[in-house]
Backbone bond lengths (Angstrom), bond angles and torsions (degrees), N, CA, C in turn:
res aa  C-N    CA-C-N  psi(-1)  N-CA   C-N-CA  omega(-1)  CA-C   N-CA-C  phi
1 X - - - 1.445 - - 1.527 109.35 -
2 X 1.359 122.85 118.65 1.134 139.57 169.07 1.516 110.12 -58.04
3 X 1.395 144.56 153.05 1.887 135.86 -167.66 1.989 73.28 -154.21
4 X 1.095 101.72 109.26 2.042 119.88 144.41 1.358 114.79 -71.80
5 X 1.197 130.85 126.00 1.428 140.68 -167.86 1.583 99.32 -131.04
6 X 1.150 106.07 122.70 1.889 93.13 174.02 1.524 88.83 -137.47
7 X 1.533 110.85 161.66 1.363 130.77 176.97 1.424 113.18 -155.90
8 X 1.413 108.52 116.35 0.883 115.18 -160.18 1.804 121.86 -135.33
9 X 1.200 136.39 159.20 1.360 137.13 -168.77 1.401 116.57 -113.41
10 X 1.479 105.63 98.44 1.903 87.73 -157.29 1.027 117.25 -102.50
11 X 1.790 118.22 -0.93 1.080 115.55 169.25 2.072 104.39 74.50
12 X 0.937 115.70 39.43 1.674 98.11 -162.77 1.275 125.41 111.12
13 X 1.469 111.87 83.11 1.968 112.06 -161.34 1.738 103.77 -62.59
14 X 1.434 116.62 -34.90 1.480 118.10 -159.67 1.556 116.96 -71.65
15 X 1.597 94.10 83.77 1.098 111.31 176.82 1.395 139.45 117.00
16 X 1.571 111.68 2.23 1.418 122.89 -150.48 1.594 89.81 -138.80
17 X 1.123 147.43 20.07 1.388 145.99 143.58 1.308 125.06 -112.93
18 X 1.329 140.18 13.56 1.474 128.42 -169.29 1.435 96.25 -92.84
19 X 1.348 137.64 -12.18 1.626 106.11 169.70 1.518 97.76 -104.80
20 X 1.367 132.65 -2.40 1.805 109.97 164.63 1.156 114.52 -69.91
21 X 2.205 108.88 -36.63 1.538 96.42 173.60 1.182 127.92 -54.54
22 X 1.232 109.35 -44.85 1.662 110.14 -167.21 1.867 103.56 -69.03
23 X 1.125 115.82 -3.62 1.734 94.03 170.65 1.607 102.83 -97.54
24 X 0.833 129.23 -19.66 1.422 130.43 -169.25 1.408 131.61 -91.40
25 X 1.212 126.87 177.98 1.844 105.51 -161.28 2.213 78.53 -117.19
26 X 0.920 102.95 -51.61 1.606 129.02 172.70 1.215 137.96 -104.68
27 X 1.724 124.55 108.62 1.686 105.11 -148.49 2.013 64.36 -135.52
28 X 1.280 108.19 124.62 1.458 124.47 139.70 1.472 130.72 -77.90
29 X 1.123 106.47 122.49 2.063 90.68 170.68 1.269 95.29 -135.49
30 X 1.723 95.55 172.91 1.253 129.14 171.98 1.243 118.75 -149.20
31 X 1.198 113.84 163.69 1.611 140.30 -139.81 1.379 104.25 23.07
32 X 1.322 129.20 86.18 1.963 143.61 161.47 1.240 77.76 -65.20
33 X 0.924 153.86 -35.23 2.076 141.55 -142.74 1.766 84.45 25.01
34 X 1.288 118.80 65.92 1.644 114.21 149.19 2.031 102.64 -98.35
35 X 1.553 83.96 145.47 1.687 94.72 163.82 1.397 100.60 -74.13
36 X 1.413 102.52 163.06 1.401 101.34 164.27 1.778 133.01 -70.09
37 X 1.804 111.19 -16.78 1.414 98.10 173.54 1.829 100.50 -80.16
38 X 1.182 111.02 -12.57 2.143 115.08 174.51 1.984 105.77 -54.34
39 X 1.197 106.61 -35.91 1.465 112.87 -175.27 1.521 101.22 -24.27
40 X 1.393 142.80 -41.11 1.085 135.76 -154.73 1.165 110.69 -92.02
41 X 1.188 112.48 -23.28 1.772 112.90 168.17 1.433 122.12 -36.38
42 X 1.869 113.25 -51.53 0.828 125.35 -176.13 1.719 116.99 -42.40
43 X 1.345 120.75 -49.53 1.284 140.54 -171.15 1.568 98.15 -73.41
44 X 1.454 129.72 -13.56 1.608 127.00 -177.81 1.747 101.27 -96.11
45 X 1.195 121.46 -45.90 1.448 131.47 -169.50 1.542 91.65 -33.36
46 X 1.355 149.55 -107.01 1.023 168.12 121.12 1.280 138.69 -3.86
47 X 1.329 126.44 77.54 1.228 128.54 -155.71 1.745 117.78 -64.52
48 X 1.397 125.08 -10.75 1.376 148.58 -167.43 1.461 102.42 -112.39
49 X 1.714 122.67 1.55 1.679 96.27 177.12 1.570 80.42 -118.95
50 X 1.175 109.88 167.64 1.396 134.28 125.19 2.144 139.21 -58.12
51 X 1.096 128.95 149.96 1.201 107.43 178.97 1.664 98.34 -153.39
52 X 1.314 98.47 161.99 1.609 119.80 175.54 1.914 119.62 -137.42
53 X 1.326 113.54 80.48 1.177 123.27 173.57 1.346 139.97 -60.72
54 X 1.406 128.29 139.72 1.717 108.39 162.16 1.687 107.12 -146.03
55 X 1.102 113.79 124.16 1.735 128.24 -164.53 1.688 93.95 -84.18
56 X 1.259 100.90 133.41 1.574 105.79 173.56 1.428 132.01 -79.80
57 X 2.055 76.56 -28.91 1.838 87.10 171.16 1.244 124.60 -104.81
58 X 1.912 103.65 145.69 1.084 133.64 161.86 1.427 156.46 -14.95
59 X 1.287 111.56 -7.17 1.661 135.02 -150.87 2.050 96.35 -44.31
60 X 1.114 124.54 27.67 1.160 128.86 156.08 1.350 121.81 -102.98
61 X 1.284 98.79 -9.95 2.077 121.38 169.44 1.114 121.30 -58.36
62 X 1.500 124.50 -19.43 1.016 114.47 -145.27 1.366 133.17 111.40
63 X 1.505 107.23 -163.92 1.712 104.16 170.33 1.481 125.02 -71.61
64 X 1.513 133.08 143.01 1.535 105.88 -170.72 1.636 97.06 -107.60
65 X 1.032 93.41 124.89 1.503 92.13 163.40 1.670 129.21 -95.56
66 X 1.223 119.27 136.26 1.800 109.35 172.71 1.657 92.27 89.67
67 X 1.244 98.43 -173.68 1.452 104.97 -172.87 1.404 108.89 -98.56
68 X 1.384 104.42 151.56 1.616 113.60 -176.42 1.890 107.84 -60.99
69 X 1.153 102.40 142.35 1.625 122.81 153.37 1.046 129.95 -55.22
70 X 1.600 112.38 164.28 1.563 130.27 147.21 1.738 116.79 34.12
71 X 0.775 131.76 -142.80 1.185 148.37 177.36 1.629 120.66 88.80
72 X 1.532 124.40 149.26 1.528 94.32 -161.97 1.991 75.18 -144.29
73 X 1.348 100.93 163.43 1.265 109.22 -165.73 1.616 102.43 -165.32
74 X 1.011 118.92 138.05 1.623 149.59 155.83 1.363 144.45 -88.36
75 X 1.075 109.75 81.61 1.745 114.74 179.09 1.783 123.83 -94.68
76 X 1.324 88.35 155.64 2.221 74.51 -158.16 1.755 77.22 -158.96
77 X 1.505 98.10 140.14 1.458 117.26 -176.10 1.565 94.67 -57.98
78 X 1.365 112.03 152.30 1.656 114.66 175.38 1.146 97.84 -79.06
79 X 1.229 155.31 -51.78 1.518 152.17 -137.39 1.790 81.13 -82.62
80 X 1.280 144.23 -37.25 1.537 117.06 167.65 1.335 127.98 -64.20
81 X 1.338 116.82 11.71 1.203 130.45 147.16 1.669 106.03 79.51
């Protein structure tokens, strides 16, 4: 069995990965700029992966100004169990 691994920088998950996911067995990213209550998005994008998120930003800071940061996240076909 061949395993596709992609990693990728998306600058902004909403909306700009559903055809890398779907070729890949494993798609890493970085900077989603998701907040942390957004984490759940990840698990909607793609109804066939699984995912494991972590938001960089703070929303205990205070007010946020500008657009959210960083954030790095993991999606992996469900059938790898």
């Amino acid at each position: 069995m061949t395993l596709k691994i992609c990693s990728f920088n998306c600058r902004g998950i909403k909306g700009s990965v559903c055809k890398l996911a779907a070729s890949v067995d494993i798609l890493c990213l970085q900077e989603t700029w998701l907040l942390p209550n957004e984490l759940s998005i990840l698990n909607a994008i793609i109804p066939d992966l699984s995912s494991s998120g972590v938001s960089a930003v703070k929303l205990s800071d205070g007010l946020l100004c500008g657009r959210p940061y960083g954030c790095i996240a993991i999606l992996w076909q469900k059938s790898l169990g």
